[in-house]
C-alpha positions as CSV (number, residue, x, y, z in Angstrom):
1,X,-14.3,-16.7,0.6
2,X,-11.0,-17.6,-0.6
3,X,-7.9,-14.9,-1.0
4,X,-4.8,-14.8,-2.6
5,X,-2.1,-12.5,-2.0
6,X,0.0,-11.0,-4.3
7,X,3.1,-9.0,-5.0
8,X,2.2,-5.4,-6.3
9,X,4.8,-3.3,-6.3
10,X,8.5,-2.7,-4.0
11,X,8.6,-0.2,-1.8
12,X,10.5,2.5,-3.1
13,X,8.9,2.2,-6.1
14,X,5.2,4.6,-4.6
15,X,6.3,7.7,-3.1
16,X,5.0,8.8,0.6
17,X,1.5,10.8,-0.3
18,X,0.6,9.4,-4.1
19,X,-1.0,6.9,-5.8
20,X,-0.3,4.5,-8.5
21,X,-2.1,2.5,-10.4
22,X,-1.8,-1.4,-11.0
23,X,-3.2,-4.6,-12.6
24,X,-2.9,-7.1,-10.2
25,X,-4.7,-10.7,-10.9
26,X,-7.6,-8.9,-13.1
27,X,-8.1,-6.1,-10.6
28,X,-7.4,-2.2,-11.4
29,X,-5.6,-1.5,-7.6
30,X,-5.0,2.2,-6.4
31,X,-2.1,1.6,-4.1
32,X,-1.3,4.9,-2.0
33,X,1.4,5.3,0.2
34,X,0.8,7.4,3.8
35,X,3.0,8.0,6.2
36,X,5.1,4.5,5.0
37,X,1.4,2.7,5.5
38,X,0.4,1.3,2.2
39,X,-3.3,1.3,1.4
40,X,-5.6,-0.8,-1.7
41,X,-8.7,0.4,-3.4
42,X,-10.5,-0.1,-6.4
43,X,-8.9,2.3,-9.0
44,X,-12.4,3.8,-9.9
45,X,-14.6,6.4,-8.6
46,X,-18.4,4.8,-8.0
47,X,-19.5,8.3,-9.0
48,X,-17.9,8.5,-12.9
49,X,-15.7,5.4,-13.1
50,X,-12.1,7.9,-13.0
51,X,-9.2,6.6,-11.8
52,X,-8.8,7.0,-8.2
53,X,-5.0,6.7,-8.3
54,X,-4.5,9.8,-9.3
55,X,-6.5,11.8,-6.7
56,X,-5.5,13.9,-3.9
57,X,-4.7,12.5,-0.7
58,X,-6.0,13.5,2.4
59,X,-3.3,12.1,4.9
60,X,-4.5,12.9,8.3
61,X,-8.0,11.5,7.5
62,X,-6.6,8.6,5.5
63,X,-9.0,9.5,2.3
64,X,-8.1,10.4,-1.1
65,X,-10.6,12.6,-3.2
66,X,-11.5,11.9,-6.4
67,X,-9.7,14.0,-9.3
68,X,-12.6,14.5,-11.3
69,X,-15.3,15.6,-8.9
70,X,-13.8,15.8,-5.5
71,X,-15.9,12.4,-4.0
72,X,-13.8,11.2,-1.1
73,X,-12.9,7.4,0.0
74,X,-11.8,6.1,3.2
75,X,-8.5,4.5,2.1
76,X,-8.6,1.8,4.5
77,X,-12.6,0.9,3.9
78,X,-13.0,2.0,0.8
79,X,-16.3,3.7,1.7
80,X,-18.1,6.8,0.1
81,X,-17.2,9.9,2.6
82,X,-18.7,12.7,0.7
83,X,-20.8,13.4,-2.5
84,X,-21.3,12.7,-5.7
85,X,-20.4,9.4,-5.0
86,X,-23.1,7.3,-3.1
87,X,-21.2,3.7,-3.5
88,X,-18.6,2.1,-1.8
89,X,-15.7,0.8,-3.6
90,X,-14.2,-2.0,-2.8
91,X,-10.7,-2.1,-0.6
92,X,-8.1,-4.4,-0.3
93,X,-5.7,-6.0,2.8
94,X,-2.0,-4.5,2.1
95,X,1.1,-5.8,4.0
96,X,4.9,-5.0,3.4
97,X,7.0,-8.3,3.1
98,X,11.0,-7.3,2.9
99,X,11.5,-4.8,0.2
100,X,7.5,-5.6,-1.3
101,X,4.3,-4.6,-0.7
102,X,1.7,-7.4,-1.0
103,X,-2.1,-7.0,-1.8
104,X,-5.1,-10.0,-0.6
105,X,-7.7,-10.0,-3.2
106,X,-10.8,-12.6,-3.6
107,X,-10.2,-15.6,-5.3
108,X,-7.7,-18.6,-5.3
């Protein structure tokens, strides 16, 4: 399958321990910054479709936890950790290129 990377955001602009949201090439991204590591999710909860950017952040187990209803993701698979949410969500290659973070989603 094909990727294409993108520019999503600089640096600076996601502070260490949130989230932000972003539409990047028709997909709703959660970027979330740990530790200076950048990480890319779907921005929806499989569990109620919420937002995921805004969730809390579990740094030392690299999750964030739904705002709504607590479900946890792995941040770097994207997989369901914990209940209500059953279903994966879909994560995304980040890399940080000078003062930018860049993104790898499917498609050409």
């Amino acid at each position: 399958m094909a990727v294409s990377r993108h520019v999503v955001c600089r640096v600076d602009a996601l502070p260490e321990g949130k989230g932000e949201s972003f539409l990047v090439a028709g997909w709703r991204l959660a970027l979330f910054n740990v530790g200076g590591e950048f990480y890319a999710i779907e921005d929806r909860c499989s569990h109620a479709n919420v937002p995921m950017a805004d969730g809390y952040v579990h740094a030392d187990e690299l999750c964030v936890a739904c705002p709504w209803h607590g479900a946890e993701f792995d941040l770097r698979t994207g997989k369901a950790l914990s209940l209500p949410a059953c279903e994966d969500i879909e994560a995304f290659p980040t890399s940080v290129e000078g003062d930018q973070v860049m993104v790898e989603l499917p498609g050409g």
